[in-house]
Each structure stands twice: as structure tokens, then as C-alpha cells.
N, C-alpha and C positions, 0 to 999 in steps of 0.2 A: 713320613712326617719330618719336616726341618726342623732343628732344635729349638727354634723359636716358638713355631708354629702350635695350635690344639694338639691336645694330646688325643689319641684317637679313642673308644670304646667310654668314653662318658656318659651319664655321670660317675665320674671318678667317688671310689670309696677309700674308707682307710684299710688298713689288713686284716680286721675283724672279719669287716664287708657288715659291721651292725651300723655306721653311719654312714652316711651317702650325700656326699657334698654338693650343697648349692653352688657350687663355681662354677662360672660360664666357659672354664676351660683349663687345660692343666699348660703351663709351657717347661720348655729343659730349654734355659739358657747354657750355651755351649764354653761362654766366656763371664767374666765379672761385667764387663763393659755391655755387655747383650745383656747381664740383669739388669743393670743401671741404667738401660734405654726403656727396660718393661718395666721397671716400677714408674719413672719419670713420665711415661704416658698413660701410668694408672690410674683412674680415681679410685679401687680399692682394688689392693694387692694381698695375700698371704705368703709365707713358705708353708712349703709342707715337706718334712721330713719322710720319715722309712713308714708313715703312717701307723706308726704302733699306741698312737691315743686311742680311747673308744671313747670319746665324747665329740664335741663341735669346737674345741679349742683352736682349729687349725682352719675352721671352715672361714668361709667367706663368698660374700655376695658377689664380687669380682673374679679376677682371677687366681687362680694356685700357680706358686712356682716352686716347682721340684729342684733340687739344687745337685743332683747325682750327674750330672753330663758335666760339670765344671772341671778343670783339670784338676786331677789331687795332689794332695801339696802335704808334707812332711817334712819339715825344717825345723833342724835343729837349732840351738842355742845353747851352746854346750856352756858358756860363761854362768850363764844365767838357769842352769838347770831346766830347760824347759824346750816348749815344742810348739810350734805353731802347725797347726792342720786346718786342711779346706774344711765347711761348713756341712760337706754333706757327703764327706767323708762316713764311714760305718765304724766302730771303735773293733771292728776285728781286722780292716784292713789297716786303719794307721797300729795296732797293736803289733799286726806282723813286722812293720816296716821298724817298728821303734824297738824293737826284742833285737834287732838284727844288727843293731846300730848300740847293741847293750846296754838301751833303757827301759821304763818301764813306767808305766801310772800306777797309782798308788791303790785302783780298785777299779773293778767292771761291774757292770750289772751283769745278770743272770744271762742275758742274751747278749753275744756281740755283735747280732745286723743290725742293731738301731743306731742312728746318725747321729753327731756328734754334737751339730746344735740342737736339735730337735730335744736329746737326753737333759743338755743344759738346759733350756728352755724351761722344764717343766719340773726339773729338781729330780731326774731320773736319781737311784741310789746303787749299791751293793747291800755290801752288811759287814761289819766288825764295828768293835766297839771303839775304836778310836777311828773310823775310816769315817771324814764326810760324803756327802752328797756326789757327784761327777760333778755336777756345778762350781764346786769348789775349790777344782784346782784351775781355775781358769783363771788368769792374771789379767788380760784382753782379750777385747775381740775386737772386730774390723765388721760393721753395717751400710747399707745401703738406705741413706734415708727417707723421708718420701719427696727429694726433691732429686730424687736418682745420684745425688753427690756420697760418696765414702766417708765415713767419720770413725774415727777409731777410739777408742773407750776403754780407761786401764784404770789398776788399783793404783799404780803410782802416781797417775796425774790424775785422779780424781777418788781420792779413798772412801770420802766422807758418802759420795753419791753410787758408785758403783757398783757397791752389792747390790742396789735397786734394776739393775740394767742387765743381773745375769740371767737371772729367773725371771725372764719378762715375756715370757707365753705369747710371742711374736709380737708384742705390741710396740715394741722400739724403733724396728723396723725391722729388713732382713740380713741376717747376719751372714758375712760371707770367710769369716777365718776366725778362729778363735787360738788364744796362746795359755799352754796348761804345764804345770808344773809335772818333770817327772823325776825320777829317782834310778840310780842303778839297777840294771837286770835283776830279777830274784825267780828264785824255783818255789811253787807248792809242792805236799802232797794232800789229798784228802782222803777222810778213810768217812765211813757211814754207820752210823750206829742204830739198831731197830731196836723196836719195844720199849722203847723210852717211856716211860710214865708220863702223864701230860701233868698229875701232881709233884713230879718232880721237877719237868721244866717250869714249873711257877714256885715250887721252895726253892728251887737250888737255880734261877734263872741266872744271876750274873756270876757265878762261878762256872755256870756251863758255856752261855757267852762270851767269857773273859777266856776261855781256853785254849782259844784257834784266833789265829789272824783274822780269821772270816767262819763264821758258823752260823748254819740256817738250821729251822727245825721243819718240818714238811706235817701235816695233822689234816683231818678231818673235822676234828674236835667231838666226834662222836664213838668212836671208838678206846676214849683212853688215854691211846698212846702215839708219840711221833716217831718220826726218824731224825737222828739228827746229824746233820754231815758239818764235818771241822775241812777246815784248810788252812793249812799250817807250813809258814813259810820256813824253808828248811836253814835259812839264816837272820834270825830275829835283825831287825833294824837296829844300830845302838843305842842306848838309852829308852829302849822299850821294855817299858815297867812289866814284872812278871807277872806270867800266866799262872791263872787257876790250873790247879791240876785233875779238874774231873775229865774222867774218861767211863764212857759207854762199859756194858761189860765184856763184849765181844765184838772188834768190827766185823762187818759185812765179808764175806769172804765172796760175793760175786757183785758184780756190777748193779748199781737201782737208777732209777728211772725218778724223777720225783712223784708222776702219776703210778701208783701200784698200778702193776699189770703190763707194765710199757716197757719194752725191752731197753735196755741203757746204749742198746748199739749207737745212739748220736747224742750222748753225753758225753763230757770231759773227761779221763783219764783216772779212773778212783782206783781202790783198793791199795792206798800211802805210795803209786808208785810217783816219784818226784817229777816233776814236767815246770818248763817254765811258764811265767804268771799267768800270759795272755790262753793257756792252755788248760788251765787251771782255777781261777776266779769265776770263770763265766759255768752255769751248768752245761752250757750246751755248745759243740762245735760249731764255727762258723760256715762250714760247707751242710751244715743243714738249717732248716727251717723248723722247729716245733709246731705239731698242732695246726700247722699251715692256715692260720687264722681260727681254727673252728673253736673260738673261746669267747668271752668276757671277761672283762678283767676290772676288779676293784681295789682300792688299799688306803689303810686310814694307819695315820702315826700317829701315836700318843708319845706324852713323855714316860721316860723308859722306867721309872719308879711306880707306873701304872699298868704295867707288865702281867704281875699275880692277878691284880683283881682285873684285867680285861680276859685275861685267858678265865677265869672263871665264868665273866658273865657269857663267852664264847660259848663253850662246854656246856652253859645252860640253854644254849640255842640250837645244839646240834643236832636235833633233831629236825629244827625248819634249814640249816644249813646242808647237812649232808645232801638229801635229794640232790640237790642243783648244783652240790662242788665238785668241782675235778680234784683241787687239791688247794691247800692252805699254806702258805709260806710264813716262820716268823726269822724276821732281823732283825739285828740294832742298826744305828747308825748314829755317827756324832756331832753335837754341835754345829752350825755356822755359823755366820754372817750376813746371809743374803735372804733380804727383804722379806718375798716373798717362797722361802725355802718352808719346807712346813717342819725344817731341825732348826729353826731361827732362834741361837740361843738357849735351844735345847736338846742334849741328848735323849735318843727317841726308841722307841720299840714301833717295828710296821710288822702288818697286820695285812698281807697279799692274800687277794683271794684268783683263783683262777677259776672260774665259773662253766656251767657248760652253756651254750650258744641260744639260750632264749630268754630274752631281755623282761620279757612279760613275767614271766616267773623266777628273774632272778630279783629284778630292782625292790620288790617287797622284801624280798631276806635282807638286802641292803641296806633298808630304810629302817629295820630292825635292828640291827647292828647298831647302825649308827643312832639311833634310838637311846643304844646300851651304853656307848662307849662315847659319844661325845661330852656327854659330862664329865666326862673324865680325863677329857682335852684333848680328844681325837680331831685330826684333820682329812681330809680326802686330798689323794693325788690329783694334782691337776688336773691330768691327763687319760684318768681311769673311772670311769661310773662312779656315780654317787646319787642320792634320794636327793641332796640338798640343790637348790637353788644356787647359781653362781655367784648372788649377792650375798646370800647367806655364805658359802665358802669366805667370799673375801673379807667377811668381816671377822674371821676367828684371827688374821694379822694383823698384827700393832701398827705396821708400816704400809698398808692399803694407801691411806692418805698421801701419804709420801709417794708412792708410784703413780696414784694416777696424776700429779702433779710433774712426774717424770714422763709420763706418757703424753701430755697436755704439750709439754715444753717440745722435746721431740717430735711428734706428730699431731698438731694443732688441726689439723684439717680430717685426720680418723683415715689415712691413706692404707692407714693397716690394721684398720678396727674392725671389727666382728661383734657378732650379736655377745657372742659368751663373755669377752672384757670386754666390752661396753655394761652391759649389766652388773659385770663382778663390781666394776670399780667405780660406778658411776659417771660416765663420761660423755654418755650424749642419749 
């Protein structure tokens, strides 16, 4: 196959393999210039990142462009604290290059294969109580619009409109460099605490959150109790306001798995021994894959003072949950700025579910859920199953209005529209 050329083995799916895309071919432009000649002879283009969505966000009538054959790109700005990375870069590969060069981002998701636009796109997160979105350490990025010309996009020359343009679920157009703030090198350790009371992580939630840089709790919600794992920078940032001091009553004295039963051999480094961040933040090593697809994946963020009472209405569902979960993640995460971030202005508790792989008997537990918890101002991830309709998603945002008039202005003619935002946002 030439990098321009169809991808071969289509129809191309995402990494679940639970959707299977309408595009009439997959291409890997080998250069920026080789994108900007495929979208400029597209009447409908997408990107499609590391394909870790399990919905149609990414699909498209036309063609898919994968953005992993471009050259990658790692450039620092050491004036200006920050980093420019190609588009379809993975945050485990630019993570290695930036640790080496004694920097660091301020937070990873759970997985470091997923690519870099693709994460910003859809508001991918981590968890700590002060840590936003990955979306939001982005300053710029650099797009391909649909008239194949580059246009580049910053908080500084555009403040008042650009939160609208980071979280923009490819509808801007395709992004090919993005510039993110980073910070000096830092070490974790993590340690894992079992038997946690599930009544205690909803009396005692933001002392137990507020006690680690980054802390996840792992539950079923039928059994009671969770796990819950801290990571704890072994040099506080200055002027970072003090930690709760709860502690677990014994940590883990061998390696966990977030799914019970799963050996930890391709997780990150636990048991408090100190490793740097990019070795550390993520559950899981970049030289492996989890679960190599066999999942579903959902997740709904409320605001984080809705915490207690969703974990209760949880706990009262655990018996239609458990069957069909692998395993339950909870984080915080905090505040932004951008538009369409589902922490827009608020700090947030999510609510991860990792499901096992049959769609038919998951999306009813789903629809239940969110049944429970969106009166209580739950949102679905962009990017992961939901019951709701993608009109109904877009209208739990203030700033809906606002984007698709960003989307309208940018892409008048729908060069990068898809059924899912055309629908969200009302656009054609």
C-alpha cells in the first residue's frame, strides 16, 4: 500500500471492533503536504486517531485519514514552557522524548497509546483534583482546513473563541500539530489500598481525593467495597495547597490489575516504588495493549459535589451492573475553559465504566444509569457509549450554540461533517 493510497482489509473498524465505519477508505499521508492535497480534493474528509472512541464520532461518509505515518515531531519551547507535538503522535511516545529532555505534562490518561489529537478532540481526562482535561494544556494547534490551506489557532491571538476549537470532535477540520504546556520532570509513587468501604468513599470522598496528586477508586458497586490507588508526586509542585491525610489501612503488598484476577505484569510500577511521571500516571505500560479491544467503554461526569449521592444511586443498581462490568473507575477532574469539555466550569467526579464486549446487553444498564444520574448533571464522554441521542448530549452545553456557529464559519460546506455532529449541533 502507498501511503496515500486505500488502506487495505476494510471496512476499517475502531479498536473495540463494536463500530465499523462507513468510509470508503482509510489513507496514511506520509507528509503535511500529502494531507492538504487529500482533504483539498475531498468532498467529505475525517481524522481518525488510535480509534479508542466506541461510538460514530470519527466515522464518515467519505474518506478516513489516519495521521500515524507523518513525521513526529517533538519541539521544544523552552522560553515559553511548552511543546509542540505532531498530531498523531501517541502520548507514550512524545512522554518518552519529553522525560529525556527533563519535562513533563501535567497528567496522562489511564492509557498512553491513544494519540494526541484525537485525546484533545474529545476531552479525553486523567484524575486529580486540581488536574484538567489533556485538552487543556493545549495553547495551539495548527489545522488543515477544508480548503487544504493550514490555519493555526492559539489562546493568544484568539482567547475569547478558542476554547471552542479544542474540543471540537473533528469538526474544524484536521488537526496536524498541537502546542501544550509542560512543566519540569517529576517522579510518582503509587501504592493501592483494598477493602475500601464504598460508604466510605462517599463520606470521606474529598479527603480521600484530595490525598494523592492523582487517585482512582476501581468498584463493581456490588460488592461494597473498592480499591483505591494514590499517586503521589514525590515533590509537591510549589504552592500546592495541602493534602488530606487519609490513608488506606494497609497498602497492597503485591502488584493489582485494575480488573480482579488480571495479573499487574503490564501495569505501571506500584507497590510506592518512585518512577518518573510518564511511568507512573498511566495504569498501564506503553509496550502493552489492554484487553486488546475486547471491551466497551462508557463514562458520564457530574459535578463533583454529586459524588455521595451518585455513588449511592450506583450501589442501588449493582445488581443490573455487575453481570456486564469488567470494572468501574472513579476520578476527579478540574475545571476548564473549553466549550465543549463536559468540566466546562466545573469541577467534576467521572464515573468510567469498562464493560464486557456485548453491546445488546450493555446499552440497557447504560440507559439506566443515565436514567439515575443525569438529573443530577451527568454528561456522557464524547467518545464512549451512551443511551442518549447526540442532540440530546449537545444540549446539556451552554456553548453548543456557539460552536456550531464555529463550525458553520470554518467549514461552511460540511468537508468534515459526519452524521454524529451534524445531529449534535444542528448543522445540516
Amino acid at each position: 500500500m502507498s501511503s496515500s493510497g486505500h488502506a487495505t482489509g476494510l471496512p476499517a473498524h475502531n479498536w473495540a471492533g463494536n463500530t465499523v465505519f462507513t468510509a470508503t477508505g482509510v489513507r496514511r499521508p506520509a507528509s503535511v503536504e500529502e494531507l492538504q492535497h487529500i482533504v483539498a480534493s475531498s468532498r467529505r474528509v475525517r481524522a481518525l486517531g488510535s480509534g479508542h472512541s466506541f461510538n460514530r464520532v470519527a466515522d464518515t461518509a467519505g474518506e478516513l485519514v489516519r495521521l500515524d505515518a507523518l513525521p513526529p515531531l517533538v519541539e521544544m519551547d523552552e522560553a515559553a514552557s511548552a511543546v509542540t507535538v505532531g498530531a498523531g503522535m501517541r502520548y507514550g511516545e512524545v512522554a518518552t522524548v519529553l522525560h529525556e529532555s527533563g519535562h513533563a505534562l501535567a497528567n496522562l490518561a489511564s492509557l498512553p497509546h491513544i494519540s494526541v489529537a484525537g485525546c484533545c478532540a474529545t476531552a479525553t481526562h486523567g484524575s486529580g483534583d486540581a488536574e484538567r482535561c489533556l485538552a487543556a494544556a493545549v495553547t495551539s494547534l495548527e489545522l488543515v482546513g477544508p480548503d487544504g490551506e493550514l490555519t493555526t489557532l492559539s489562546r493568544e491571538s484568539d482567547p475569547e473563541r478558542f476554547p471552542g476549537a479544542v474540543v471540537a470532535l473533528g469538526a474544524l477540520g484536521i488537526v496536524t500539530r498541537l502546542t501544550l504546556r509542560v512543566e519540569p520532570d517529576f517522579e510518582v509513587s503509587q501504592h493501592i489500598y483494598t477493602g475500601v468501604p464504598l460508604t466510605e468513599v462517599a463520606d470521606r470522598f474529598d479527603e480521600i481525593f484530595g490525598c494523592a496528586y492523582s487517585v482512582s477508586a476501581f468498584t463493581d458497586y456490588l460488592g461494597g467495597d473498592a480499591r483505591v490507588w494514590l499517586k503521589r508526586r514525590t515533590a509537591e509542585r510549589p504552592g500546592t495547597r495541602a493534602r488530606t491525610r487519609w490513608e488506606g489501612v494497609t497498602p497492597a503488598g503485591a502488584g493489582h490489575h485494575p480488573i480482579p484476577g488480571i495479573p499487574a505484569t503490564h501495569c505501571t510500577r506500584q507497590l510506592g516504588v518512585p518512577g518518573p511521571w510518564h511511568e507512573r500516571l498511566p495504569h498501564f505500560r506503553p509496550d502493552f495493549t489492554p484487553s486488546n479491544g475486547d471491551e466497551v467503554q462508557s463514562e458520564l461526569l457530574l459535578p463533583r459535589a454529586s459524588a455521595p449521592e451518585a455513588l449511592e444511586a450506583l450501589c442501588a443498581l449493582g445488581q443490573r451492573i455487575a453481570p456486564v462490568l469488567q470494572i468501574s473507575e472513579i476520578r476527579t477532574v478540574a475545571a476548564d475553559d473549553l466549550w465543549l469539555s463536559p468540566f466546562f466550569q466545573r469541577d467534576c467526579v467521572a464515573f468510567h465504566f469498562t464493560w464486557v464486549k456485548d453491546q445488546d446487553a450493555v446499552l440497557p444498564v447504560i440507559a439506566a444509569l443515565e436514567e439515575r444520574l443525569l438529573p443530577l448533571g451527568a454528561r456522557p464522554h464524547w467518545g464512549k457509549l451512551t443511551a442518549m441521542e447526540p442532540e440530546s448530549v449537545a444540549a446539556l452545553y451552554r456553548r453548543a450554540g456557539d460552536f456550531r456557529e464555529l463550525v458553520r464559519e470554518h467549514d461552511p460546506d460540511g468537508v468534515f461533517a459526519n452524521p454524529f455532529v451534524d445531529r449534535a449541533f444542528a448543522l445540516r
